[in-house]
C-alpha positions as CSV (number, residue, x, y, z in Angstrom):
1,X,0.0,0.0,0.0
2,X,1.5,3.6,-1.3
3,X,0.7,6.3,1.2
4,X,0.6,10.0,-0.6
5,X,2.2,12.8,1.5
6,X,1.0,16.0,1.2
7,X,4.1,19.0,0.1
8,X,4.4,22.1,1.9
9,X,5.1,25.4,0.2
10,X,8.3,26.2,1.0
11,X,9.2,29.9,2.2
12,X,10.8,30.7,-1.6
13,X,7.4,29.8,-3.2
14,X,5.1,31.8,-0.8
15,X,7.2,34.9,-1.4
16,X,6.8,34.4,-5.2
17,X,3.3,33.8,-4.5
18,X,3.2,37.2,-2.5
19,X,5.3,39.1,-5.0
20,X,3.2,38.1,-8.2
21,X,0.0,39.3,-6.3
22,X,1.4,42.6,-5.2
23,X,2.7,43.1,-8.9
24,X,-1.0,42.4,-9.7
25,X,-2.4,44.6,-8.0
26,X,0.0,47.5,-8.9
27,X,-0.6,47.0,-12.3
28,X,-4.3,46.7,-11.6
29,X,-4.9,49.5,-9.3
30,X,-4.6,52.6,-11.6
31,X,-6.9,50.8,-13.8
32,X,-9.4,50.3,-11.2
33,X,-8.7,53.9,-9.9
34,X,-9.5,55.5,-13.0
35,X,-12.7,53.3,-14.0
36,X,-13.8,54.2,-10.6
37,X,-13.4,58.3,-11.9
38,X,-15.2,57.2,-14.8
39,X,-18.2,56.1,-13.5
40,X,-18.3,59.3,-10.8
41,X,-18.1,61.8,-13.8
42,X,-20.5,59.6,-15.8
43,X,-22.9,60.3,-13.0
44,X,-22.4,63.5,-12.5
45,X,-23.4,64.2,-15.8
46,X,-26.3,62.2,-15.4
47,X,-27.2,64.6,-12.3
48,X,-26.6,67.4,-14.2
49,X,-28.7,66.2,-17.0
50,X,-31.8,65.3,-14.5
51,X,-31.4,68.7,-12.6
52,X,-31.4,70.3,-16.2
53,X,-34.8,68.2,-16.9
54,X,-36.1,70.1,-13.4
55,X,-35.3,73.8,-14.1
56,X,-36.8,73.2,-17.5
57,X,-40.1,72.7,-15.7
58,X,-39.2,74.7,-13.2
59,X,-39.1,77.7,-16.0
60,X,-42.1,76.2,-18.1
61,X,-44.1,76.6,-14.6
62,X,-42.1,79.9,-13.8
63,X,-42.9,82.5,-16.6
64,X,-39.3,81.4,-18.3
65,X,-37.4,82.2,-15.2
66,X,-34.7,79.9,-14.0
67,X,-34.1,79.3,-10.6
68,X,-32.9,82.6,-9.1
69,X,-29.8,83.5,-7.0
70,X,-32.4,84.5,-4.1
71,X,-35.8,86.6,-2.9
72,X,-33.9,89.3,-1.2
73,X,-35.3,93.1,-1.8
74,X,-31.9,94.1,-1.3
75,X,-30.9,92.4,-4.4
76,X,-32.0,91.5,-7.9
77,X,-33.5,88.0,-7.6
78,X,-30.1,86.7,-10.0
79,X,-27.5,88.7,-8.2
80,X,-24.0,87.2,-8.8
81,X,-21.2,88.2,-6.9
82,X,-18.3,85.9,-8.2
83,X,-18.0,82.5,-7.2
84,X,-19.7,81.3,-4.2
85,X,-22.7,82.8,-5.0
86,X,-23.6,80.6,-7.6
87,X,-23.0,77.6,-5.6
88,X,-27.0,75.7,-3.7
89,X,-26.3,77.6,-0.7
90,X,-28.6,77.8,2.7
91,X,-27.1,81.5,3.7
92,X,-28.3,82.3,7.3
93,X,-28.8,86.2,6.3
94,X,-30.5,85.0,2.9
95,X,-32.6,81.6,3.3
96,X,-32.2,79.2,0.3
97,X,-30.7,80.3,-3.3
98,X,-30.4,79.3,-7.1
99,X,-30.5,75.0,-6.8
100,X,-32.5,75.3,-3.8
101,X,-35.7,76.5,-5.2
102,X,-35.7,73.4,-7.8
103,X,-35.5,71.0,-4.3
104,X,-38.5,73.0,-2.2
105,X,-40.6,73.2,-5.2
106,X,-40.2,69.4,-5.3
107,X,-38.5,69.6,-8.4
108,X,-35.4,67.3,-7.5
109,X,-34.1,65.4,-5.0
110,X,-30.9,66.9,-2.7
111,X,-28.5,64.3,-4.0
112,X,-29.3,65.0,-7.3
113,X,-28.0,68.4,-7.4
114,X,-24.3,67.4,-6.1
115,X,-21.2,66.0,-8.1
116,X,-20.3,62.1,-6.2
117,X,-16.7,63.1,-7.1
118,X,-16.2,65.5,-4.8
119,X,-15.4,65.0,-1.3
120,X,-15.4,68.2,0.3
121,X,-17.6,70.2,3.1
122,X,-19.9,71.1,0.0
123,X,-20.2,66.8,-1.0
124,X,-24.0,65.4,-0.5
125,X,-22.8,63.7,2.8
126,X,-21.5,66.7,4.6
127,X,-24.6,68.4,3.5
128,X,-26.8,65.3,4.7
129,X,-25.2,65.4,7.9
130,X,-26.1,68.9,8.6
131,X,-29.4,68.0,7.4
132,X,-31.9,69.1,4.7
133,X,-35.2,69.8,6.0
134,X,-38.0,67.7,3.7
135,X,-39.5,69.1,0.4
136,X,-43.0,69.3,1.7
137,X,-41.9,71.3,5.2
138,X,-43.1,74.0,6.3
139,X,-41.1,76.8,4.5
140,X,-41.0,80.4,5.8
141,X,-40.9,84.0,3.9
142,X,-40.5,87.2,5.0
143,X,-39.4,90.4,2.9
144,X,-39.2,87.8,-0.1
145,X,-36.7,85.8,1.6
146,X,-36.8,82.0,1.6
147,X,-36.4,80.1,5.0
148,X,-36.1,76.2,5.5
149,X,-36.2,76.0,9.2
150,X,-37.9,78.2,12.2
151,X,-36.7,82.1,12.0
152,X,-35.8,81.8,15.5
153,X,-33.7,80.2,16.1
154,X,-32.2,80.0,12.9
155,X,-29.4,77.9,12.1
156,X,-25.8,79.1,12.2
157,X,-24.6,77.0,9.1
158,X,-24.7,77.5,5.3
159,X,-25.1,74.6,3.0
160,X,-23.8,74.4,-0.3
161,X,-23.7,72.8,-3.7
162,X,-20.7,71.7,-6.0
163,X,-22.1,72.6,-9.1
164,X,-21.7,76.3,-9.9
165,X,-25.4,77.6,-11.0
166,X,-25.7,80.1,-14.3
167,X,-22.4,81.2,-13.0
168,X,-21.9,84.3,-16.3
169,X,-22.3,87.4,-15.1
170,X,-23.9,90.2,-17.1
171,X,-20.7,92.9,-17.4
172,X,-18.5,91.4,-15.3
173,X,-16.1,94.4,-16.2
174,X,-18.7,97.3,-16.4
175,X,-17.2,99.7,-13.5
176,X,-20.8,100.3,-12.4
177,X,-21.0,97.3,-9.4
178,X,-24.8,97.4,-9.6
179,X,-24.0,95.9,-13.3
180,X,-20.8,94.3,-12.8
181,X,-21.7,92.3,-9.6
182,X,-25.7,92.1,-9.4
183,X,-27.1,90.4,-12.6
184,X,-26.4,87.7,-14.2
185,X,-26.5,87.1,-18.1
186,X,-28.9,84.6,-18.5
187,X,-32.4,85.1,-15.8
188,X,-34.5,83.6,-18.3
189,X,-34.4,80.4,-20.3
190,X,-35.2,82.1,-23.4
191,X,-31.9,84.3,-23.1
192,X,-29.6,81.1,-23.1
193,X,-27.8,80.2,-26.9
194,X,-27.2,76.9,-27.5
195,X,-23.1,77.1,-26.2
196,X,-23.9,79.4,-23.4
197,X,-23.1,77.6,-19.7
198,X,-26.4,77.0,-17.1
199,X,-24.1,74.6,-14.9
200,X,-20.6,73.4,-14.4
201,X,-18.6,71.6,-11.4
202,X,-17.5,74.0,-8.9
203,X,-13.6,75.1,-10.3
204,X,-11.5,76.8,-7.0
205,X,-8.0,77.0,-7.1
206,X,-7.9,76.8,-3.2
207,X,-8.9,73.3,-2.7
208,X,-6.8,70.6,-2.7
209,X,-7.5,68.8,-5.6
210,X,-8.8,72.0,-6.5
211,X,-11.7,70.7,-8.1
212,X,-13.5,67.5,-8.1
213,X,-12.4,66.0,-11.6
214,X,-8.8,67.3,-11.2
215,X,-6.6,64.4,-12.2
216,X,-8.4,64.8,-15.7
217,X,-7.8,68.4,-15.6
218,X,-11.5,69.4,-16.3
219,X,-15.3,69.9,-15.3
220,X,-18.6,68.6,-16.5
221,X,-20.3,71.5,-18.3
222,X,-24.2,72.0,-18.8
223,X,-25.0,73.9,-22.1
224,X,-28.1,75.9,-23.0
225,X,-29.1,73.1,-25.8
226,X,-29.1,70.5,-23.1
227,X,-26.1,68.6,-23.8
228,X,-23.4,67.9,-20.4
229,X,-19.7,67.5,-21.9
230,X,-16.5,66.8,-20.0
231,X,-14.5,69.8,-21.2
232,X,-10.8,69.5,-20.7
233,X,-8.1,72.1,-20.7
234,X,-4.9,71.4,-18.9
235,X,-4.3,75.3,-17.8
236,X,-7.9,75.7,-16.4
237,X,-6.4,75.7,-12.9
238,X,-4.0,78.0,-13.6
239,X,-6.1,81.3,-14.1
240,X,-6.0,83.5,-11.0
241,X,-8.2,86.3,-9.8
242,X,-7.4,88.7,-11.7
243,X,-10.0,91.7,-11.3
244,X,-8.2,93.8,-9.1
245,X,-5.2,93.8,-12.0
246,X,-8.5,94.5,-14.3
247,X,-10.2,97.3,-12.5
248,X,-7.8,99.1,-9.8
249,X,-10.9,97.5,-6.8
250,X,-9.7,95.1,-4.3
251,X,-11.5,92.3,-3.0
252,X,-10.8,90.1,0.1
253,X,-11.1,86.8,-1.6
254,X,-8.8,85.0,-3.2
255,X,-11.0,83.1,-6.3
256,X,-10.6,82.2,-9.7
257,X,-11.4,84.1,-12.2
258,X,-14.7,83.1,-13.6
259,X,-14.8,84.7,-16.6
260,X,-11.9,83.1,-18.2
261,X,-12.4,80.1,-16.8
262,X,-15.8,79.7,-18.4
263,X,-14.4,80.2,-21.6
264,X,-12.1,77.4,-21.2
265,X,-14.4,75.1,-20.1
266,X,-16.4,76.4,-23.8
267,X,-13.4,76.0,-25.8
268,X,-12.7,72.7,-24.2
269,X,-15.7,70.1,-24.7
């Protein structure tokens, strides 16, 4: 009678073992890396897209205005004062602005309006854990301002989208502020041309990555025909503010400058 004995590995062939696997998975990894990006922009565009679909009807029901920048008296409803004004934005002097008003007319969900790529205090999940009060609530006005919660007390934190809103501003040159800062170009649907941008990813130079498509060096881009394209241009993060240089008038933030970036992300789909 043969008895079979089972062989052990020995040490040499476990380490070749271990080796060929970790040379697997560094070949495999920026493979799985990027298909991973891939399917984040590909749904951001397809948020972009359905949030398109919802000021549409937004407009249609809305006299052909888009979803404004706010209700304030103070203020046109589509002031724009640079960047972070044309972000979703719960501002505790200002109630709810421009994306908001497509999510309390129970237009679109919240996570609709956000990019998955980006991983910021302006992602869906550090919005959700602030918390977004439901579509059907109670919702406050007073002098044409737009309130989510109770006006007293009032929450002490903003809330904000990473998709810039109808970011163009009228003039963003004219020396007059009240038409350089306070309109934008496009209030009604009817204004927008076909290449004209309604929506892109939020692009700021100070985050790092400073945007939320970075390593491909561009932005998903909403156009006035309804198409979303990933436009890349390898200097887009390279333009710096550059109004003060432009105007002789100081400001205290330190943002990208919008106009010349929004031609970039034209030129670049």
């Amino acid at each position: 009678m043969h008895t079979s004995k089972s062989r052990a590995f020995t040490l040499i062939e476990l380490l070749v073992v271990v080796a060929i696997i970790a040379l697997l998975v560094t070949i495999l990894m920026p493979s799985l890396t990027r298909a991973k990006g891939l399917a984040r922009r590909a749904i951001c565009a397809s948020n972009m897209r359905n949030t398109l679909s919802s000021a549409s009807l937004y407009a249609v029901e809305s006299d052909d205005w888009l979803p404004p920048c706010s209700l304030n008296n103070s203020d046109p409803p589509n002031h724009l004062n640079f960047n972070h004004w044309v972000q979703w934005f719960y501002w505790t002097a200002d109630g709810w602005q421009n994306l908001a008003f497509l999510y309390f007319n129970q237009y679109a969900e919240p996570r609709q309006l956000y990019c998955p790529a980006d991983s910021s205090t302006r992602s869906y999940e550090a919005n959700a854990e602030k918390g977004f009060p439901e579509a059907d609530a109670q919702w406050y006005y007073e002098v044409r301002r737009v309130w989510a919660f109770p006006l007293d007390p009032q929450p002490t934190y903003a809330m904000m989208s990473n998709f810039a809103w109808n970011p163009r501003m009228k003039d963003p040159l004219n020396p007059d502020p009240d038409e350089r800062d306070k309109h934008r170009k496009y209030p009604l649907a009817s204004d927008l041309n076909p290449s004209d941008i309604l929506m892109c990813d939020q692009i700021d130079a100070r985050l790092d990555p400073p945007t939320t498509h970075a390593v491909d060096f561009g932005a998903n881009v909403t156009f006035g025909d309804g198409s979303v394209a990933f436009s890349v241009d390898e200097s887009l993060f390279e333009e710096e503010f550059r109004f003060e240089e432009l105007t002789g008038e100081k400001y205290d933030r330190d943002i990208v400058n919008w106009d010349a970036v929004l031609d970039k992300l034209v030129s670049g789909r």
